[in-house]
Wavefront OBJ file of the C-alpha trace (Angstrom):
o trace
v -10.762 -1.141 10.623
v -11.407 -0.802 14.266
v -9.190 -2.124 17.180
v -11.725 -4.626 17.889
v -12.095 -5.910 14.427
v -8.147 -5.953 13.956
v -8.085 -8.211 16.928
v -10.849 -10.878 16.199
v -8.963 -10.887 12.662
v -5.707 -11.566 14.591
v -7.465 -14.149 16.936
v -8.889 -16.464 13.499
v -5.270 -16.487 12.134
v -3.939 -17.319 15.310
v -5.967 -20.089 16.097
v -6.588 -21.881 12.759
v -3.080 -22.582 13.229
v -3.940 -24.677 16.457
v -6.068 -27.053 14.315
v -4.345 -30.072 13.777
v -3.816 -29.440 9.971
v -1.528 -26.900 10.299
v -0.323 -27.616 13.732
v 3.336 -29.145 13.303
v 4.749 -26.945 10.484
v 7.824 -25.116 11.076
v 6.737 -21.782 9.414
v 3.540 -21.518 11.029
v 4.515 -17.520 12.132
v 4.329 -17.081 7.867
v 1.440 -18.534 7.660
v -0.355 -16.635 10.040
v 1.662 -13.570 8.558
v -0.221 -14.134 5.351
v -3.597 -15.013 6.748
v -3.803 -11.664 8.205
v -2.672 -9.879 5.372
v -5.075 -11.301 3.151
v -7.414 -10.852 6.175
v -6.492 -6.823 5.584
v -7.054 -6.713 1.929
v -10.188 -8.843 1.667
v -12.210 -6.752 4.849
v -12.737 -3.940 2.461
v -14.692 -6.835 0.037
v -16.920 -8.392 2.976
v -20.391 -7.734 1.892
v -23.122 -7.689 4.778
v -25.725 -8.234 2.171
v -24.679 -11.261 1.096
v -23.693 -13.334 4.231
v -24.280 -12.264 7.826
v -21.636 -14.092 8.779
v -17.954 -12.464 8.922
v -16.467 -15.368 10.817
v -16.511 -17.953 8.139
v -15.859 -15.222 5.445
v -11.914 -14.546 7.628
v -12.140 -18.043 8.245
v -12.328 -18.736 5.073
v -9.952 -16.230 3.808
v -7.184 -17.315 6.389
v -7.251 -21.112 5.153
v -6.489 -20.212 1.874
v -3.924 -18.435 3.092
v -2.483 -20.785 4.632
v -2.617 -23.471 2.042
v -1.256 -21.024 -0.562
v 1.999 -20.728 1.701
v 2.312 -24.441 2.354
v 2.287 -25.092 -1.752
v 5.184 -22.173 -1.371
v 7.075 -23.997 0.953
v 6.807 -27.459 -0.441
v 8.018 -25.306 -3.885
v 11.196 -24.117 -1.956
v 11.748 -27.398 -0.302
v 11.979 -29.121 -3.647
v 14.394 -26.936 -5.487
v 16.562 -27.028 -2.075
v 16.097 -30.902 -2.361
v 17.389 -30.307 -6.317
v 20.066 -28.625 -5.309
v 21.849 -30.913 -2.498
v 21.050 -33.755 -4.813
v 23.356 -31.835 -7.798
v 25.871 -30.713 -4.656
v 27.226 -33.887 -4.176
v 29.075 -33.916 -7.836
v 31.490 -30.904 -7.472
v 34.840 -32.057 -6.884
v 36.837 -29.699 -4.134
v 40.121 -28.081 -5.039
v 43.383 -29.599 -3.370
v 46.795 -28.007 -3.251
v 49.455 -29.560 -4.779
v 50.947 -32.520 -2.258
v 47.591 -32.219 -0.241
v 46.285 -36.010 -0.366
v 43.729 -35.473 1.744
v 39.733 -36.347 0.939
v 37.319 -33.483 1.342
v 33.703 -33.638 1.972
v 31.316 -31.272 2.988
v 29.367 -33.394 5.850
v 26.286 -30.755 5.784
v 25.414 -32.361 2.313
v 26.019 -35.674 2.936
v 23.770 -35.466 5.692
v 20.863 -34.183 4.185
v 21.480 -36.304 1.106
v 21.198 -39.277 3.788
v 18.276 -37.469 5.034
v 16.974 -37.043 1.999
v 12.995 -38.787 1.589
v 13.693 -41.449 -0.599
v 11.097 -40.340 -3.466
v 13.303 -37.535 -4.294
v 16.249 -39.066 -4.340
v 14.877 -41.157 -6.860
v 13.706 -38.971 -9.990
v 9.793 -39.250 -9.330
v 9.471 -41.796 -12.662
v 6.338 -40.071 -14.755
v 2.960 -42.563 -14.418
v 1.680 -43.034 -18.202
v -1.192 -41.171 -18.732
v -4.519 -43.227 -18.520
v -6.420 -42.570 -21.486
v -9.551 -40.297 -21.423
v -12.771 -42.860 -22.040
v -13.067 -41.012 -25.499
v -9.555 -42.474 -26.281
v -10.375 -46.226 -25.317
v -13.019 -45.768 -27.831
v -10.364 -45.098 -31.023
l 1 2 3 4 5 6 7 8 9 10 11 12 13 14 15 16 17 18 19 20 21 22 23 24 25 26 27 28 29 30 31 32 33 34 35 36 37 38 39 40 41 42 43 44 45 46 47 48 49 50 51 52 53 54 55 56 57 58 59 60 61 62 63 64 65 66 67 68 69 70 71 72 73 74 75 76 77 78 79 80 81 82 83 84 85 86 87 88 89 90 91 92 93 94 95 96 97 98 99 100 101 102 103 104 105 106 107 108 109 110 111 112 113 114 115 116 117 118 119 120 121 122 123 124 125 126 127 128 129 130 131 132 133 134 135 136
């Protein structure tokens, strides 16, 4: 790839994270880590024959990047979520005459932080039966 095309990859990754779907995530530096990576790997499979138009093809490339690490992230956030839900049960060692009541305050703060659809075991909907079934 030439210096040119290197930077107008690096200039789609850069600013699709401006638009206002991606604007206010944390790991927005990842995202645009991965766009350009995939950016990479997929200029070798850009076909002038088919489309004359590389733009949308990056685009294009880049916002599936991006979505694929927010589904990541929202992965990661859950099992962290899991696990300072389970923290909250294991009972801290005292010395014998020590009377005194432990806590760790990082996980009771984010269990108080904690959205309150996780704290709450997300409660499986019943299925809705296919329009075949209503028929049995």
């Amino acid at each position: 790839l030439t210096k040119y095309i290197t930077d107008c990859l690096m200039q789609i990754c850069t600013n699709l994270g401006k638009k206002p779907n991606f604007y206010n995530y944390t790991y927005k530096q990842d995202m645009i880590a991965d766009a350009i990576c995939d950016c990479i790997a997929g200029a070798k499979n850009f076909d002038p024959a088919k489309t004359e138009n590389p733009f949308a093809y990056f685009t294009q490339i880049a916002w599936n990047a991006y979505l694929r690490r927010i589904k990541e992230e929202k992965k990661q956030t859950e099992i962290k979520q899991k696990l300072i839900q389970k923290a909250g049960v294991q009972e801290y060692e005292t010395q014998e005459g020590d009377d005194t009541n432990y806590s760790n305050t990082y996980v009771d703060y984010m269990q108080k932080t904690m959205p309150e659809e996780t704290k709450k075991e997300k409660e499986k909907k019943p299925k809705k039966k296919s329009r075949i079934e209503n028929f049995m």
